[in-house]
Structures are given as structure tokens and as C-alpha cells.
PyMOL CGO cylinders between C-alpha atoms (Angstrom):
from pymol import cmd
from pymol.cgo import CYLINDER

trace = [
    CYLINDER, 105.16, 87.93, 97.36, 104.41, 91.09, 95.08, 0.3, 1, 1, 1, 1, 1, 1,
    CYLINDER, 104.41, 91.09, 95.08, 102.07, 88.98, 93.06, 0.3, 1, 1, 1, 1, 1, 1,
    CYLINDER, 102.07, 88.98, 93.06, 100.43, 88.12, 96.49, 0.3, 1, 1, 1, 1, 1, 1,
    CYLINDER, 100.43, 88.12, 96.49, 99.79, 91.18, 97.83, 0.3, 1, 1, 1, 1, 1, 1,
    CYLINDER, 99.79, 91.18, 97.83, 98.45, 93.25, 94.81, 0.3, 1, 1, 1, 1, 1, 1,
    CYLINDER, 98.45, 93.25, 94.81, 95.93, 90.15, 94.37, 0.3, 1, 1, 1, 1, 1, 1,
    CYLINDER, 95.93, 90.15, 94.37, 95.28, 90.81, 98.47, 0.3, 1, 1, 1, 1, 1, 1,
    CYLINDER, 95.28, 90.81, 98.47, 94.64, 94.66, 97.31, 0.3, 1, 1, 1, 1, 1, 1,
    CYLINDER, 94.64, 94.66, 97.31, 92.30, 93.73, 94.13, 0.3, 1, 1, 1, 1, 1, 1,
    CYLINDER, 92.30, 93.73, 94.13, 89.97, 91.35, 96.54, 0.3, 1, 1, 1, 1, 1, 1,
    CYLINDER, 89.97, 91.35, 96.54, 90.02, 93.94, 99.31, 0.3, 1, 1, 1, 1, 1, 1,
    CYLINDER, 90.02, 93.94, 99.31, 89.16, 97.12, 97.27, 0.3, 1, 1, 1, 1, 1, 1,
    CYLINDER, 89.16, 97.12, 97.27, 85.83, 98.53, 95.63, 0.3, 1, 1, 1, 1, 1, 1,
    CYLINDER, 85.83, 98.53, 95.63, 87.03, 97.96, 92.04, 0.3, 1, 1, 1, 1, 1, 1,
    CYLINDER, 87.03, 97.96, 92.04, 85.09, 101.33, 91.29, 0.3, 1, 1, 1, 1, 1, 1,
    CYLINDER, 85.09, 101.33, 91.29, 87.01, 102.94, 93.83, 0.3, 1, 1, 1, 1, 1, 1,
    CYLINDER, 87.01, 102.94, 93.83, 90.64, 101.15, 92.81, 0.3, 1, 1, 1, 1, 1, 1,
    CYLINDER, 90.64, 101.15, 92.81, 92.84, 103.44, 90.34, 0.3, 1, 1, 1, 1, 1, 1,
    CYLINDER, 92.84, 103.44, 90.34, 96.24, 102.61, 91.21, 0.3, 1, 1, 1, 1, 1, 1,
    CYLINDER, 96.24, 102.61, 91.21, 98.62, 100.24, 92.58, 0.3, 1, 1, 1, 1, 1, 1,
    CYLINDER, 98.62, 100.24, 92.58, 102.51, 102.15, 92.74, 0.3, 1, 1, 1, 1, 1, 1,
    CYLINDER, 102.51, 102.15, 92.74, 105.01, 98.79, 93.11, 0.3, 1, 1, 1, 1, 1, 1,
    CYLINDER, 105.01, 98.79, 93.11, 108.84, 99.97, 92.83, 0.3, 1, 1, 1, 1, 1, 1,
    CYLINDER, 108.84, 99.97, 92.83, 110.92, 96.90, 92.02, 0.3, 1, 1, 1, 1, 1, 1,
    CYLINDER, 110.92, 96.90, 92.02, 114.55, 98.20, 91.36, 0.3, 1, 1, 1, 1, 1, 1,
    CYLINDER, 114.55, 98.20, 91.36, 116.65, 95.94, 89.20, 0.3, 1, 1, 1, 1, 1, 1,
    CYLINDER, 116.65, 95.94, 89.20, 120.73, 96.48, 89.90, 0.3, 1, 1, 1, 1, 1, 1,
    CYLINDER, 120.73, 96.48, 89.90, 122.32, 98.24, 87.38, 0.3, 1, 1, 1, 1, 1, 1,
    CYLINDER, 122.32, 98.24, 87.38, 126.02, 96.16, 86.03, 0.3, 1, 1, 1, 1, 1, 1,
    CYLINDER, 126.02, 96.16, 86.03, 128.11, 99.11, 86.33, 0.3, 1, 1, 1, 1, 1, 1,
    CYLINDER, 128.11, 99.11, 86.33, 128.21, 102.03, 88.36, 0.3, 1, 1, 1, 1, 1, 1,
    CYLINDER, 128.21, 102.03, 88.36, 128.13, 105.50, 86.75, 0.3, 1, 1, 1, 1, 1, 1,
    CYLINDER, 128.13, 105.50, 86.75, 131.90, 105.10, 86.98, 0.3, 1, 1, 1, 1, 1, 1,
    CYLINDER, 131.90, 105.10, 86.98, 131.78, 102.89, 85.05, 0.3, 1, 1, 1, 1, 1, 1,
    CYLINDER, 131.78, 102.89, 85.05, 132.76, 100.08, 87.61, 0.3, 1, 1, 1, 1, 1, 1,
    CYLINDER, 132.76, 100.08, 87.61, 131.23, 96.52, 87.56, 0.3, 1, 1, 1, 1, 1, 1,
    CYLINDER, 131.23, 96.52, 87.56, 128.65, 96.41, 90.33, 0.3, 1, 1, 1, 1, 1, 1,
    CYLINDER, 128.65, 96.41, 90.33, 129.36, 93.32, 93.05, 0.3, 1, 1, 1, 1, 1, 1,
    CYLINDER, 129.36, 93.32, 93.05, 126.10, 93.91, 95.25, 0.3, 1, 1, 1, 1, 1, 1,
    CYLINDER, 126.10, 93.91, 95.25, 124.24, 96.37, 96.83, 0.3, 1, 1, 1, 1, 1, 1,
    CYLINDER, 124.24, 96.37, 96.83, 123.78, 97.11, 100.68, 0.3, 1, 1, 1, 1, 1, 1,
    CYLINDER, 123.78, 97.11, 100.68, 120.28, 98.56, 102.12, 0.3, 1, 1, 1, 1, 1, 1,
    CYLINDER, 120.28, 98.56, 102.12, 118.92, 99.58, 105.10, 0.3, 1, 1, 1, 1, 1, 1,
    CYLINDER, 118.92, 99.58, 105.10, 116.06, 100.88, 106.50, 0.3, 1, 1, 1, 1, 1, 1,
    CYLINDER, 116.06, 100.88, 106.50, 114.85, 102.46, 109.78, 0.3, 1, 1, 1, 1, 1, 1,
    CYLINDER, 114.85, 102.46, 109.78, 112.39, 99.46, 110.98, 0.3, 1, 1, 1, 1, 1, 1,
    CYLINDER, 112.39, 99.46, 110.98, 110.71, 101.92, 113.82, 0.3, 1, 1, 1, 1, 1, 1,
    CYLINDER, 110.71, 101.92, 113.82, 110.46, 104.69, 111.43, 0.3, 1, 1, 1, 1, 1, 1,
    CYLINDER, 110.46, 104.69, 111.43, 108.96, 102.69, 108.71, 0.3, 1, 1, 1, 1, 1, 1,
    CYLINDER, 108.96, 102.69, 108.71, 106.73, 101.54, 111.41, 0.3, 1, 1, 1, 1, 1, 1,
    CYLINDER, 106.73, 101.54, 111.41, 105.55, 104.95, 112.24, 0.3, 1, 1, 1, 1, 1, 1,
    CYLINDER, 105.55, 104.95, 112.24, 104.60, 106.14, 108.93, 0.3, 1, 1, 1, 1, 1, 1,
    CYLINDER, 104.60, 106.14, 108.93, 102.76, 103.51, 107.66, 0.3, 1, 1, 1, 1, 1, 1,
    CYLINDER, 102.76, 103.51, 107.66, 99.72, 104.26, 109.45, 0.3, 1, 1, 1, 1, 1, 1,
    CYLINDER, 99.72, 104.26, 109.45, 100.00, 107.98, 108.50, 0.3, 1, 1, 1, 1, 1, 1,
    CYLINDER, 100.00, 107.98, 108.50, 99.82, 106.86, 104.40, 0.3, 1, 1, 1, 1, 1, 1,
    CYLINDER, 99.82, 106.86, 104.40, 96.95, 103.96, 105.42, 0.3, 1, 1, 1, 1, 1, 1,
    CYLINDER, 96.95, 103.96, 105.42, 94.68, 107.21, 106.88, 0.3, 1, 1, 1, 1, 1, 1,
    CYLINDER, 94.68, 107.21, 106.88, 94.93, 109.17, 103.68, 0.3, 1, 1, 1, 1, 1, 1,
    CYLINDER, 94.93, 109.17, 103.68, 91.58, 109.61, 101.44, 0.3, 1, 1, 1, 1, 1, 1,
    CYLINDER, 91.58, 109.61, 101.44, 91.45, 106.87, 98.71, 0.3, 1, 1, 1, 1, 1, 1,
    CYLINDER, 91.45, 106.87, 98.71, 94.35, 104.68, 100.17, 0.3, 1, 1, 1, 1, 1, 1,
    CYLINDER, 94.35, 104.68, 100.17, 93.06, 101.20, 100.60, 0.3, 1, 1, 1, 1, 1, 1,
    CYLINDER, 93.06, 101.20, 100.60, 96.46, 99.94, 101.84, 0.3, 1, 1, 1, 1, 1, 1,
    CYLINDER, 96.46, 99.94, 101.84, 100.01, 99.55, 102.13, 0.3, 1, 1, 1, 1, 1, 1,
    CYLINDER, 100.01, 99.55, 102.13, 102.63, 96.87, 102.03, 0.3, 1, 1, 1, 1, 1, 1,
    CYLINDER, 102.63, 96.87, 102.03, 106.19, 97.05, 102.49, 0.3, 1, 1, 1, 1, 1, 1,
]
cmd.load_cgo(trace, "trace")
């Protein structure tokens, strides 16, 4: 999907205009900083939150767009 969408952002920009594209994609560590082995992670998000900020970052100078 990543691959998707930062070929989505390459067609829909100004290359002149394109600097940046920030992708985090964590990788799970094997052991905590315990020291413990690491069995799986939980996550969570707030969906209406997420949904409320997105806009905000879209509106900013230079952003062409944002996927989550």
C-alpha cells in the first residue's frame, strides 16, 4: 500500500514543488529494553481524532497530501 500511495503523491505533485515524502514504518524490536523476548505489539488510535487533524496538516503551505 506504501508503495501505492507515494507513487499516488509523485503523479499528483509539481515535481518542482515536491521535496519530501516522511513514511514511518516501525519494525518490532525482539526484546524489550528488559531484555524480554517481544510476543506482539498492541496499537490504537483515536479514529475521530485522527479524523480531525488530517485536514489541519492537508491546509499547511507546501503539503500536497496526507495518508494514514
Amino acid at each position: 500500500m506504501i508503495d501505492r500511495w507515494l507513487e499516488e503523491v509523485k503523479h499528483k505533485a509539481d515535481p518542482e514543488e515536491l521535496g519530501m515524502i516522511l513514511v514511518h514504518n516501525g519494525i518490532v524490536r525482539g526484546a524489550s529494553k528488559l531484555g524480554e523476548p517481544v510476543l506482539g505489539m498492541k496499537l490504537s488510535y483515536d479514529q475521530k481524532k485522527l479524523n480531525s487533524i488530517i485536514p489541519i496538516f492537508r491546509k499547511r503551505p507546501g503539503v500536497v497530501e496526507v495518508k494514514v
